[in-house]
C-alpha positions in Angstrom: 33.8 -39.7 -42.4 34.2 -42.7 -44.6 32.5 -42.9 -47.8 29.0 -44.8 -46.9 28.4 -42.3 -43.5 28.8 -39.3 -46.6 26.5 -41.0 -49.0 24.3 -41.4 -46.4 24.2 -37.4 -45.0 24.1 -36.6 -48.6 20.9 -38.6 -49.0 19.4 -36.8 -45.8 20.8 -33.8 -47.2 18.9 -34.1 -50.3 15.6 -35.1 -48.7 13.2 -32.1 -49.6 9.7 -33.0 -48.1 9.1 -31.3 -45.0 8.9 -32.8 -42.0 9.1 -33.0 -38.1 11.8 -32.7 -35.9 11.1 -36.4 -34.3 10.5 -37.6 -37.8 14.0 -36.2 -38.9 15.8 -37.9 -36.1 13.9 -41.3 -36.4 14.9 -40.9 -40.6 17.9 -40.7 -39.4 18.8 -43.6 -36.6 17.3 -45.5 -39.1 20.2 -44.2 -41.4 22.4 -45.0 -38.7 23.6 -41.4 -38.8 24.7 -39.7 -35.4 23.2 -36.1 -34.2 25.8 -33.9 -36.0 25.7 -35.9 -39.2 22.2 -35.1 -38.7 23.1 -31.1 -37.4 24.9 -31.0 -40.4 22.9 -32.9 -43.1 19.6 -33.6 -42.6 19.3 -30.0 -41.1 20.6 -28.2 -44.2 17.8 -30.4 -46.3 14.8 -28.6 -43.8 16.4 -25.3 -44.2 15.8 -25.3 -47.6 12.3 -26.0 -46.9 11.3 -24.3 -43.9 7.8 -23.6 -42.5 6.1 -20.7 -43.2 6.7 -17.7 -42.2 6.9 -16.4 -38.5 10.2 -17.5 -36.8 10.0 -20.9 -38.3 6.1 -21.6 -37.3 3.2 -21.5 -39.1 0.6 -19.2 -39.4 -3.0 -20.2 -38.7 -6.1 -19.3 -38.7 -7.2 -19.4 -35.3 -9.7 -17.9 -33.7 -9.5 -17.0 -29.8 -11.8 -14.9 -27.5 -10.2 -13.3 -24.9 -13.3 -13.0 -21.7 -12.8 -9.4 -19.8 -14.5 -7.9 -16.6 -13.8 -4.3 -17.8 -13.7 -4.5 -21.2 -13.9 -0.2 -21.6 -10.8 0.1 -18.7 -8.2 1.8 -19.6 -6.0 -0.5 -18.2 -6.4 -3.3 -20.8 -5.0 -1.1 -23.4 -1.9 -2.6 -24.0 -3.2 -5.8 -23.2 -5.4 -5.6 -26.5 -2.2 -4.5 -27.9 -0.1 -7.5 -26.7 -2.9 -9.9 -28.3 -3.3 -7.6 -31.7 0.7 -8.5 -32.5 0.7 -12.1 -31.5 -2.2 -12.2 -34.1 -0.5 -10.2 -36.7 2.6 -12.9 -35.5 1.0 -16.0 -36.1 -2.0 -15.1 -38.3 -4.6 -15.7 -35.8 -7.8 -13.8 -34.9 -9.6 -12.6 -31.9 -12.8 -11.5 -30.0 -12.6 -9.2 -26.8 -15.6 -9.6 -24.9 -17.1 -10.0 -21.4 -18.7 -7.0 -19.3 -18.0 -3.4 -18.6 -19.0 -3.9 -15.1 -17.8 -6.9 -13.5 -20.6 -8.4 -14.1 -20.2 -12.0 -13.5 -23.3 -13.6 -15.4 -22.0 -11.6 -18.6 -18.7 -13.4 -18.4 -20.3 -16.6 -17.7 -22.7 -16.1 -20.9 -19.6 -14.7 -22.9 -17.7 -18.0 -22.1 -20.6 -20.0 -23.2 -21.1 -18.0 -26.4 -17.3 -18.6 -27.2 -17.8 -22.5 -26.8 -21.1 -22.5 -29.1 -19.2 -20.1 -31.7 -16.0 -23.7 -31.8 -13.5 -20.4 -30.5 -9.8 -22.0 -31.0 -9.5 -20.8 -27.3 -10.3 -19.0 -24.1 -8.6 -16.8 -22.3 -10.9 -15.6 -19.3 -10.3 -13.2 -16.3 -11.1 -15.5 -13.1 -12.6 -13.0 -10.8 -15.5 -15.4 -9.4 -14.5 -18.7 -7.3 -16.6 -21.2 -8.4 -18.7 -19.5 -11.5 -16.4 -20.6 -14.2 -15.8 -23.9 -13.3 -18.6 -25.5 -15.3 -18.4 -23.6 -18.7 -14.8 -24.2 -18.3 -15.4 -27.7 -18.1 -17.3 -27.7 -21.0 -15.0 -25.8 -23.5 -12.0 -28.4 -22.5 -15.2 -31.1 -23.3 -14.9 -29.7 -26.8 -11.5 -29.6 -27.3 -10.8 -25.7 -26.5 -8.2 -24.6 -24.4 -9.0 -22.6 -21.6 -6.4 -19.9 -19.8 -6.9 -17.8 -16.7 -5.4 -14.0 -17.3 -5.1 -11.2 -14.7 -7.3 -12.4 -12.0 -7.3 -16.6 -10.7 -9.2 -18.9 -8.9 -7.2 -19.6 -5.1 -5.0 -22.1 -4.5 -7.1 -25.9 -4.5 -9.6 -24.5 -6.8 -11.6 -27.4 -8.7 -11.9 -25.1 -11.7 -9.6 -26.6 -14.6 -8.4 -24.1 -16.3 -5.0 -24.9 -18.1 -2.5 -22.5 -16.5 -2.9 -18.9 -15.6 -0.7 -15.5 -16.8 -0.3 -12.5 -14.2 0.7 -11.1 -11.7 -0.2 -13.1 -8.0 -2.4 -11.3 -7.1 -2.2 -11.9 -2.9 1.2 -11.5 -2.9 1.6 -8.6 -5.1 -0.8 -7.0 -2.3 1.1 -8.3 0.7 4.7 -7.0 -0.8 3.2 -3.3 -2.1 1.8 -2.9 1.6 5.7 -3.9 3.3 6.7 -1.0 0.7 4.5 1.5 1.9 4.4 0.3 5.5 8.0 2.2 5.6 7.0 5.0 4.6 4.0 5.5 6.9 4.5 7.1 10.0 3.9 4.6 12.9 0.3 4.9 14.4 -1.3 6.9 11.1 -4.5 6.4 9.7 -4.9 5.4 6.6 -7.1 4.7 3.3 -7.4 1.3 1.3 -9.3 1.8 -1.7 -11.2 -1.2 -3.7 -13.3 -1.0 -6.8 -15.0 -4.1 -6.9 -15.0 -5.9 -3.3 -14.7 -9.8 -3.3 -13.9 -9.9 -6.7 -11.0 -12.4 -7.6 -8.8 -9.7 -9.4 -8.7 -7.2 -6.3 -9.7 -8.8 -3.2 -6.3 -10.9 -2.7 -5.1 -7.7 -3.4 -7.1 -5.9 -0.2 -6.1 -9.0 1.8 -2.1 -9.3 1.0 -2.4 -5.0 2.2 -4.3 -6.4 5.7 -2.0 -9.1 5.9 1.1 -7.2 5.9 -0.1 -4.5 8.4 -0.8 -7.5 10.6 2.8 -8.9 10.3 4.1 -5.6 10.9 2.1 -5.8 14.4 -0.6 -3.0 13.2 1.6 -0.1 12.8 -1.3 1.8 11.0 -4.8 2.1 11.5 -7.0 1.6 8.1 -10.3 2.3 6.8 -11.7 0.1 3.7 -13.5 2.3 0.7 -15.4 0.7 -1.7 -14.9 3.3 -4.4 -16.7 1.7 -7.5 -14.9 0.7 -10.9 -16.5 3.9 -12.2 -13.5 6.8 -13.1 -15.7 9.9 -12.0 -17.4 7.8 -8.8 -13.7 6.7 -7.8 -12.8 10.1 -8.2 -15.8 11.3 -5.8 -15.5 8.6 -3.2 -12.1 9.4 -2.3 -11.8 12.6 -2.5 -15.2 12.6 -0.1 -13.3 10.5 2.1 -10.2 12.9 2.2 -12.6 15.7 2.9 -13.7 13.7 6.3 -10.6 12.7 7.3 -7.9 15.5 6.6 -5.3 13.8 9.2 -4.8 10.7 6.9 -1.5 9.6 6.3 -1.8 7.0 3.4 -4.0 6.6 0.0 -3.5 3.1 -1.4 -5.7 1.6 -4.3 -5.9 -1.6 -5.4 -6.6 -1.2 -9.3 -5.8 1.1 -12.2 -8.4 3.3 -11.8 -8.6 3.9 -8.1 -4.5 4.4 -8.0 -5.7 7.0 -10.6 -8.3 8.7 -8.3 -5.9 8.5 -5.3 -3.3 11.1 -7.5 -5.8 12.6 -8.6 -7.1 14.0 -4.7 -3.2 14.3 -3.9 -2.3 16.6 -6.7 -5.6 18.7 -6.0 -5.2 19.2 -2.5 -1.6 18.8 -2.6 -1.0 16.0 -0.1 2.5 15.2 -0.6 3.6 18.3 0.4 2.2 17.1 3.4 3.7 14.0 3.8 1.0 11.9 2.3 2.0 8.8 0.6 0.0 7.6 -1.9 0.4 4.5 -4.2 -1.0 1.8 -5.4 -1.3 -0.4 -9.1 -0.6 -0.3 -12.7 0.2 2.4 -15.3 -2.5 4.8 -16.2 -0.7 7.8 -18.0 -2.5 10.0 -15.4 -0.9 8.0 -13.2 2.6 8.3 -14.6 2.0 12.2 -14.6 1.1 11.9 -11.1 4.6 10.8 -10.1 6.1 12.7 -12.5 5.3 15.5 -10.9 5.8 14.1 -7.3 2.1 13.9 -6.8 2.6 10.1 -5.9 5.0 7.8 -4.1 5.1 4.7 -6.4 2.6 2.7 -8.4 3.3 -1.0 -9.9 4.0 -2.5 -13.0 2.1 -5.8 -13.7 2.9 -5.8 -17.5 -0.6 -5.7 -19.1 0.7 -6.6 -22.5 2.1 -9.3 -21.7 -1.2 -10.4 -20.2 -2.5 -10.7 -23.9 0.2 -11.7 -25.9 1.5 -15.0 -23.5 -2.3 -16.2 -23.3 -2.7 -16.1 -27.3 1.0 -17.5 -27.3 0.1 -20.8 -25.4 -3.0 -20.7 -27.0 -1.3 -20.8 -30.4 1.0 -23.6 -29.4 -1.1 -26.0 -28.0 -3.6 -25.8 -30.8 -0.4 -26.1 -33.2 0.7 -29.1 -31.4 -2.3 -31.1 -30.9 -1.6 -30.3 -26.9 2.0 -31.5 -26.5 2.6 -28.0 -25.6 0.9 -27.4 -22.3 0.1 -24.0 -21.4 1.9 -23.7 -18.0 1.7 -20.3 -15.6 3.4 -17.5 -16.0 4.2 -14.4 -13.5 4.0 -11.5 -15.1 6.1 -9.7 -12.5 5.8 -6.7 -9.6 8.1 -3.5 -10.6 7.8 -0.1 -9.0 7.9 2.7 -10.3 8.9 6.1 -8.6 10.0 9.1 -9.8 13.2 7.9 -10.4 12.2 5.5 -12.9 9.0 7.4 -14.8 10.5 8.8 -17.7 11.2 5.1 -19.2 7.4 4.5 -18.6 6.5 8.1 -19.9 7.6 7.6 -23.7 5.4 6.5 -26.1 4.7 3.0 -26.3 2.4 0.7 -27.3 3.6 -1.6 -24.5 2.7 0.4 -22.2 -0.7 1.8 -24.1 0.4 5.2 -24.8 0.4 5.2 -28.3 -1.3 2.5 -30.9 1.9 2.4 -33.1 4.7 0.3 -33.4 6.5 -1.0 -36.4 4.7 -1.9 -39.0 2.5 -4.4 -37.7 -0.3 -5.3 -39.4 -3.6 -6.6 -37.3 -6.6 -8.7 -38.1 -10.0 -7.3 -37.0 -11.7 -9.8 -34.5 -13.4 -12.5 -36.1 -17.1 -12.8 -37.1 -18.7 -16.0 -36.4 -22.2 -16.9 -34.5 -22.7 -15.2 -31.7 -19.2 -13.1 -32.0 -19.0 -9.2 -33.0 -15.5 -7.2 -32.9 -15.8 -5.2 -29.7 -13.4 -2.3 -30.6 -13.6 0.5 -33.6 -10.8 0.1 -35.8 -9.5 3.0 -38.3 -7.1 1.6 -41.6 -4.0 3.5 -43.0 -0.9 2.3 -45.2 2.1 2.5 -43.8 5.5 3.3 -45.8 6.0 -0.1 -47.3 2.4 0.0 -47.7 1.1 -2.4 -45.1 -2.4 -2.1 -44.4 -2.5 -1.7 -40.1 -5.9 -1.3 -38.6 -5.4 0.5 -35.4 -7.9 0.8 -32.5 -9.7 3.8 -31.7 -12.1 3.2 -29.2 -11.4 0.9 -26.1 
């Protein structure tokens, strides 16, 4: 490098203001210095004066509100997790809210709450087809982002939501049901369980199993149960239903808590000795148990946690960069797991939502602002390096 190129990296070198990555390489075309000059100069100057803390991005005080159907199920555990640490990440906040029940106009009223409160964004479970199209309309009117999480609107929706994190929902259905179609005897009756019929978050669900048996040219013969997203009705409905029909040869649920139920009858009356198979979704720790103990064929993993820490991710980054960074949808995945995968399930984990701690991660307590309240219970302690982490009690 001859002597004006080195004066001229040392002066980038020695620059000390922070500054963009765009603004860096515009300094330095301007400086006429090339991309490794730059690597090499200019870089070391920003290292000495890096963002905050947080893997090199700043931490803010955002505020997001995270719209639930179920906001007591079990299931959503780790999910409250997943967004706890990417606040304790990136210093933001956040509200869970919505309704116990699936209760649409709840949501809708949550939503609109959110937008009146100036939330930072929205992450909102799309279980009705056309009811949040308008308040979603009107948070993007104010400038707040708004995400779809664990259940979406279908395919040539008009709703605008910016992208949407989970699983796919229809096909998740259709390739559980081509799972358990092989283990089904030919011509056996079966049981498809739903909590909360037409609802965007299990229907597709119901429909990819109907779909499937249909492919397969009908190989079974099905009855539909509408088992309630109640635990002890769920409980009762199906096991009233094995009571009646003693010759089926299938249990299949559709959510967390009828998957739950379906062990449940299987270990009582103990149907897998009889050649029962009985499956269905996500990772209740009864449910685990379940197939520990061969009570259960399979259930599947949809990876709850991640469903609230990507949301509050892309929240975070499109807030942080004035919406260069789109929010773009993300698959959560489908994994099974059987009895010879359930011990890596089985550990404590606040992944999974077996356990509220993890390494010293500290959390902020949901924001207070008009129309917001903290939704959850929250006990403190000091950890060993004397970390203040508020940990969550009550779902």
């Amino acid at each position: 490098m001859d002597n004006e190129i080195q004066h001229q990296a040392d002066f980038a070198q020695n620059i000390s203001v922070p500054m963009s990555r765009r603004k860096a390489f515009a300094m330095a075309a301007k400086l006429g210095l090339g991309s490794a000059v730059l690597a090499g100069g200019l870089g070391t100057g920003m290292a000495a004066n890096p963002p905050e803390a947080g893997g090199g991005l700043p931490k803010k005080n955002y505020k997001f509100v995270y719209v639930n159907h179920v906001t007591t199920s079990e299931f959503f555990t780790p999910t409250i997790y997943g967004i706890q640490d990417a606040c304790a990440f990136f210093g933001c906040s956040y509200q869970w809210t919505g309704s116990q029940n699936s209760v649409v106009s709840e949501m809708v009223n949550a939503m609109q709450t959110a937008i009146a409160g100036k939330a930072d964004g929205i992450a909102v479970c799309l279980i009705d087809a056309t009811a949040f199209d308008a308040p979603t309309v009107n948070a993007l009117a104010a400038g707040i982002p708004v995400i779809g999480y664990n259940a979406d609107v279908p395919a040539g929706s008009p709703n605008k939501r910016l992208c949407y994190v989970g699983q796919p929902l229809y096909q998740s259905g259709y390739n559980i049901a081509t799972r358990w179609l092989k283990l089904v005897p030919k011509g056996g009756h079966i049981m498809l369980s739903i909590p909360s019929p037409g609802t965007l978050n299990q229907q597709p669900r119901l429909d990819g199993y109907v779909q499937a048996i249909k492919d397969q040219g009908s190989p079974v013969t099905y009855d539909v149960v509408n088992s309630s997203v109640d635990q002890a009705t769920e409980i009762s409905r199906i096991e009233s239903y094995y009571l009646s029909h003693k010759d089926v040869a299938g249990l299949f649920g559709t959510g967390g808590g009828d998957t739950h139920a379906c062990g449940f009858v299987s270990a009582k009356y103990g149907l897998a000795k009889k050649g029962v198979i009985v499956a269905g979704y996500d990772l209740y720790p009864q449910t685990l148990g379940y197939i520990k103990a061969g009570d259960m064929t399979f259930t599947t993993d949809q990876q709850p946690y991640l469903q609230g820490f990507v949301p509050l991710l892309q929240m975070y980054l499109y807030k942080l960069s004035g919406g260069a960074v789109a929010p773009a949808d993300t698959n959560t995945g489908l994994a099974y797991v059987t009895k010879d995968n359930v011990d890596l399930y089985l550990g404590k984990s606040r992944f999974e939502g077996s356990t509220s701690a993890e390494a010293d991660l500290v959390h902020r307590v949901a924001w207070s602002g008009p129309g917001f309240r903290c939704g959850h219970q929250m006990e403190e302690r000091s950890n060993s390096s004397g970390c203040v982490i508020q940990r969550r009690t009550k779902t």
